[in-house]
C-alpha positions, 0 to 999 in steps of 0.5 A, spaced: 732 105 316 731 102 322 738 102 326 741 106 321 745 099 320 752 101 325 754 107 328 753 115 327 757 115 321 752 109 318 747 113 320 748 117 315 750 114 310 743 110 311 740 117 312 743 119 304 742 113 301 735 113 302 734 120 300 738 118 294 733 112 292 727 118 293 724 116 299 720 122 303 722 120 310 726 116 314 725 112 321 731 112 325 730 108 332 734 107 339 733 100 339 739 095 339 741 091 333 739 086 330 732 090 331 725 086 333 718 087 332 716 093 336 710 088 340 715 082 341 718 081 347 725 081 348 727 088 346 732 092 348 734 100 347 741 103 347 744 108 352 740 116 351 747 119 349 748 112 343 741 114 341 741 121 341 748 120 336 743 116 331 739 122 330 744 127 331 748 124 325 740 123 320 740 131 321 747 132 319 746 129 313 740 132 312 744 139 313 749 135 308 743 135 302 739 129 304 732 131 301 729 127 306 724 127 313 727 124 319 721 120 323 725 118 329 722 111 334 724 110 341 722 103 343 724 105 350 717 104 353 718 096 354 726 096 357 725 104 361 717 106 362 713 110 359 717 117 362 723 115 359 721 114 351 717 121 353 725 124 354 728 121 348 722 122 343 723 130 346 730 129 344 730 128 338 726 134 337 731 138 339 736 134 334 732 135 328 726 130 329 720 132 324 716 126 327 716 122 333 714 116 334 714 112 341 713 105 340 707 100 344 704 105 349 700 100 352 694 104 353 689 110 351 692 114 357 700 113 355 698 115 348 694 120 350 700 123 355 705 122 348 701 126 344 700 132 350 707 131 352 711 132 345 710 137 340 710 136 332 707 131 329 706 124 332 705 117 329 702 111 332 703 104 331 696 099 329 697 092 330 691 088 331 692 083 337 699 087 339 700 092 345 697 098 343 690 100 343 687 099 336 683 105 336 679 109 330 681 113 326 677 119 328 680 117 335 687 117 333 686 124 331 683 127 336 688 124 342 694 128 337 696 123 331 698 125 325 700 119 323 697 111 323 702 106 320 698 098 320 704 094 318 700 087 319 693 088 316 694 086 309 699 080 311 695 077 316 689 079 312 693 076 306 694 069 310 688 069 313 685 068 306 691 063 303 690 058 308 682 058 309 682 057 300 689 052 301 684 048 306 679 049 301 683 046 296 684 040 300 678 038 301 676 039 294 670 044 296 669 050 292 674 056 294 670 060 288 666 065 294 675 067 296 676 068 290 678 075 286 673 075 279 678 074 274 677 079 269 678 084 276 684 081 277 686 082 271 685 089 270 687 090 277 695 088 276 694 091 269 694 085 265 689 091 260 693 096 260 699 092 257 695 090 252 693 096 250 700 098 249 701 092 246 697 093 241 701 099 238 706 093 235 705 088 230 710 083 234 707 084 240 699 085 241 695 080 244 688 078 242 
C-alpha cells in the first residue's frame, strides 16, 4: 500500500480496497510521496505525528471491517538514525501494527537491535548488493525475523539471463545451454492442463 496514496483518510480507503481485492496484509510506510526504493538515496520520511496518522487510520479501517494485516514500514533510519525508526516502528504497535518492518539497517548489530528492541513479528528486507546485510535464512531467524522479503532476486536473476541469452543471439552462438526445455516450459505455464480440458469439447481440442 505504500503511502496509502494521500492523507489519513486515503489510508483508509487504500486499507478497505486492498482487504476487499482478498489480500492477506497491507504495508503502510511513513516515507514521503512519490515513495523511493528502500536502498536508493534520496529518501525522505514525514513528521512521527504524520505518520503515526497513517497507522492510526489502517487500524480504524481494519475496526471499520477490513479483513486485513497491517504491516507497518519506517524507512526513518536513512534521514534520522537507527533510534529513530525503533521509536516510530514501536509506535506503530501501540496503534495497531501486526508486523513491523524497519527499513535498511545497515548492519548485523542494527537488525539484531531491531528484533531485541520491538515486540511481535519483524520483517527483514534482502537486496543483494543493497544496504542490509544479506544473511541466511537460518541467520535471519535466529536474530528475531519472521519474515524475509527478496524484492529484486527474481528480476535480477531474470535480466541476468536475458542479456547473457540476448548477447548470445547476437553473436549467433548457441543459447541452448540458458534455455528452459520446451516440454517443461510448456507444462510449467500450463499449456497440458489446457489441453486436457480442451479435450472435453469437440470444437476445442488440440492434437
Amino acid at each position: 500500500g505504500d503511502t496509502g496514496y494521500g492523507n489519513a483518510m486515503n489510508v483508509r480507503r487504500t486499507v478497505a480496497g486492498f482487504a476487499k481485492a482478498g489480500a492477506a496484509a497491507i504495508m503502510i510506510e511513513d516515507q514521503l510521496s512519490p515513495k523511493r526504493c528502500g536502498h536508493t538515496p534520496g529518501k525522505a520520511v514525514v513528521p512521527r505525528e504524520e505518520a503515526f496518522d497513517r497507522i492510526r487510520a489502517a487500524n480504524d479501517a481494519r475496526e471499520a471491517g477490513a479483513d486485513i494485516l497491517i504491516l507497518a514500514r519506517t524507512d526513518a533510519r536513512h534521514e534520522h538514525g537507527l533510534g529513530e525508526a525503533i521509536d516510530r516502528a514501536a509506535r506503530f504497535k501501540e496503534l495497531g501494527a501486526d508486523i513491523l518492518f524497519v527499513e535498511a539497517p545497515k548492519t548485523v548489530a542494527e537488525m539484531e537491535t531491531v528484533c531485541r528492541e520491538l515486540p511481535g513479528p519483524k520483517m527483514a528486507n534482502i537486496v543483494e548488493g543493497g544496504e542490509t546485510p544479506d544473511l541466511s535464512h537460518k541467520e535471519l531467524e535466529d536474530i528475531g525475523f519472521a519474515i524475509a522479503a527478496y524484492p529484486l532476486t527474481l528480476m535480477a536473476s531474470a535480466m541476468k539471463a536475458m542479456t547473457e541469452t540476448l548477447a548470445k543471439m547476437k553473436t549467433d552462438s548457441d543459447r541452448a545451454p540458458l534455455l528452459m526445455d520446451f516440454t517443461e516450459l510448456r507444462d510449467r505455464i500450463g499449456f497440458n492442463d489446457y489441453y486436457e480440458t480442451s479435450s472435453r469439447y469437440e470444437t476445442s481440442k488440440r492434437d
